[in-house]
N, C-alpha and C positions, 0 to 999 in steps of 0.2 A: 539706267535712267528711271525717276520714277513717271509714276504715272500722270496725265494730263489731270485729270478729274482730280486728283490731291492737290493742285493749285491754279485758282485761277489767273486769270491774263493778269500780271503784273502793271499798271498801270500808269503812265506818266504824266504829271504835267503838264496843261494846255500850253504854259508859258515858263517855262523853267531859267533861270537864269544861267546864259551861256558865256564862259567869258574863255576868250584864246590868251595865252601867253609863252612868247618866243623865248626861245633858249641862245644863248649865246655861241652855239653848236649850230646857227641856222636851223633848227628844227624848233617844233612848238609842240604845245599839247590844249587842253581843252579842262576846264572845270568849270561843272555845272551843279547848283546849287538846289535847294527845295525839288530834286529834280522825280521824286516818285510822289502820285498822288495822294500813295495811302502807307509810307514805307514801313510803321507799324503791323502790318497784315503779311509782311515778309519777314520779318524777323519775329512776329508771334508763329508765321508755320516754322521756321527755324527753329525757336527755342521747343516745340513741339515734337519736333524729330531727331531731336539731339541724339537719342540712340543711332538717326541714320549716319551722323558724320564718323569717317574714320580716318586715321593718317595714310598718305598717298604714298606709294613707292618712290617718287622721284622727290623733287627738292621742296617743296613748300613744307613752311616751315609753321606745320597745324593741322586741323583734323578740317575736310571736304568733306560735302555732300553735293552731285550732280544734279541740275536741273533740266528738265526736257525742255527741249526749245519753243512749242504750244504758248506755254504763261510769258515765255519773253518777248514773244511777236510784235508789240506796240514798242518795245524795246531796240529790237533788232530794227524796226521800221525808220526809229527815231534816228537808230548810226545809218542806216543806208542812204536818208533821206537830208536831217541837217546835217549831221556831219562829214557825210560823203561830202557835201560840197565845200565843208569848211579844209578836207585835208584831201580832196582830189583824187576818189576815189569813184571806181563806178556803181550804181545802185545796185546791178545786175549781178548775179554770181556769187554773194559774199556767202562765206561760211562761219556757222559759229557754233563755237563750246563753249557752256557756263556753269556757274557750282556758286555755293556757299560756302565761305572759306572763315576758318577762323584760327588766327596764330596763337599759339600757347608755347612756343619750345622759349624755353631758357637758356640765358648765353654759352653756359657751360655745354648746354643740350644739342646748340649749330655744328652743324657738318662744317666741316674745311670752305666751302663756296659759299654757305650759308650767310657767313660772314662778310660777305659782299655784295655788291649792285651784281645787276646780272641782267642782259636780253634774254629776251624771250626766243624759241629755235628757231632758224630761219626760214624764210618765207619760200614756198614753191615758186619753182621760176615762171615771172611772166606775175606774181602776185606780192602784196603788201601785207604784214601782219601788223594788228593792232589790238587793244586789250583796254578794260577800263577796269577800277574798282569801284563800289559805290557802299561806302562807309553809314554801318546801322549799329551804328555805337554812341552811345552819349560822350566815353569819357576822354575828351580832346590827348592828354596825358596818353591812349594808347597809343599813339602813334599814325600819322599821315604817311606820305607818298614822296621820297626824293629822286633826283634826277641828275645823273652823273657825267661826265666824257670819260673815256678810258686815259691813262696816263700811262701804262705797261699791259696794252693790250694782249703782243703776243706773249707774254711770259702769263698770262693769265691763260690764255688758248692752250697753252704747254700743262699749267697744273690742273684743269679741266681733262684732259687727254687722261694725265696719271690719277685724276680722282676715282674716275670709273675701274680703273684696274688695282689700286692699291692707295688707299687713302693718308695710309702712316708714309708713303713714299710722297703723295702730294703737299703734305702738311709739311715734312723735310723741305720740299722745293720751297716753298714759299716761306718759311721761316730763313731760309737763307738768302733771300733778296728781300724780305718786306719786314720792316721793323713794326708793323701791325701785328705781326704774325710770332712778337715774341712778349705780345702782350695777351691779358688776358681776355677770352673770346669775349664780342659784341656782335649787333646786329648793327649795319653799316649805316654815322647819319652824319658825317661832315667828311669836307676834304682828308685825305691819305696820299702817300706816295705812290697807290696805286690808281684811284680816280681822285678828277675834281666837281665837286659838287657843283650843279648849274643853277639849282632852283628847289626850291619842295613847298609841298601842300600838306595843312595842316587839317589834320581828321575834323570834321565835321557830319552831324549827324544828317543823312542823304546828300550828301555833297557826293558826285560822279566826279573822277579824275579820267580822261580817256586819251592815249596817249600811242605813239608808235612802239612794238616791241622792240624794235631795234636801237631804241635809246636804253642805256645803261638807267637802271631806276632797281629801287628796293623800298621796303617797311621802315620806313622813319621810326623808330622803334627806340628812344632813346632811354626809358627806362622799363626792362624784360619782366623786372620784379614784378612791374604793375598785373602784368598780363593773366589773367584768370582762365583756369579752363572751364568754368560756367558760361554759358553760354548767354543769360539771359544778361550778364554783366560783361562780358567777353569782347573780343576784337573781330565782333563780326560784321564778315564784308561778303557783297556781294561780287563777283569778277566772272568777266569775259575774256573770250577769246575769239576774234576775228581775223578772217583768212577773206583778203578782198583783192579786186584787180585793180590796177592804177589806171586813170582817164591816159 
């Protein structure tokens, strides 16, 4: 984590524009608009510590950099407080992980799961996970936020299992049920045989998506080419990770 004193309180919005929308899945999410006061001041420390991002062991699909939770406090306040009560969670208790995230891999460049929607790992029992991205990008073209049901859940839980121990055995499995999978790689942004798409939200510069992990979603990513690994031009977002209890 880095240090408190390298960034200060991040800051929000007196009144940001909050708007909910349902999914066909009975579940909803939340995007909020103009929603940092100064969002320039986050993406100029960004473009500043470029040498600190680097690519993460597990699935994201770009180079992170961690934020200590100090600068997000007005942050973390705003989900305990409006949005606890818009998704019925409790104030008390929540926990959060955040980073600055920015996608750069190239179609050909996705892992096997890359290539699709995906939840976030599931929640401790007795708790609810939730997650938001909050997009410091000008160019709409990189790509926003969609939101899926599963259509072959377990045969996805199945090539998950074989990706961790042999990934030319996972990519077999799924080339032999999913005719996705005998085309050339993409990053997931309409209906397949294997989900249905419910909804998506299109990048906008401080536009917050905040939403449940446990809904299937991914990087609306429809053209990879565009994606620069410069940073100051780049696909940079800001995301969380919250661990909360339900009322």
């Amino acid at each position: 984590m880095y240090e408190v004193n390298e960034l200060s309180i991040i800051r929000i919005n007196e009144n940001p524009h909050l708007e909910i929308r349902a999914l066909s899945s009975g579940e909803s999410f939340a995007v909020i608009d103009d929603f940092l006061a100064a969002p320039d001041e986050l993406r100029k420390y960004a473009i500043e510590r470029e040498q600190n991002f680097s690519m993460p062991p597990k699935s994201y699909p770009g180079v992170v950099m961690d934020i200590d939770d100090e600068p997000m406090r007005d942050i973390y306040r705003y989900i305990r407080s409006t949005l606890g009560r818009q998704f019925s969670f409790l104030r008390g208790g929540a926990e959060f992980m955040s980073m600055l995230s920015m996608t750069t891999l190239q179609a050909d460049q996705l892992s096997n799961l890359q290539r699709l929607c995906h939840t976030d790992p599931p929640a401790k029992s007795g708790r609810r996970n939730f997650a938001f991205v909050l997009y410091l990008f000008d160019n709409e073209q990189l790509g926003g936020t969609g939101f899926y049901r599963w259509k072959e859940k377990q045969a996805i839980i199945e090539a998950t299992a074989l990706e961790s121990k042999d990934p030319v055995a996972a990519l077999a499995f799924l080339k032999e049920r999913f005719p996705t999978y005998q085309t050339p790689p993409c990053y997931m942004t309409e209906s397949t045989e294997i989900a249905e798409r419910l909804d998506f939200v299109t990048a906008k510069f401080n536009r917050l998506v905040f939403y449940s992990g446990d809904i299937p979603h991914s990087a609306q990513i429809a053209s990879p080419g565009l994606l620069p690994t410069d940073i100051r031009v780049g696909r940079l977002t800001l995301n969380c990770f919250a661990s909360v209890r339900p009322e």
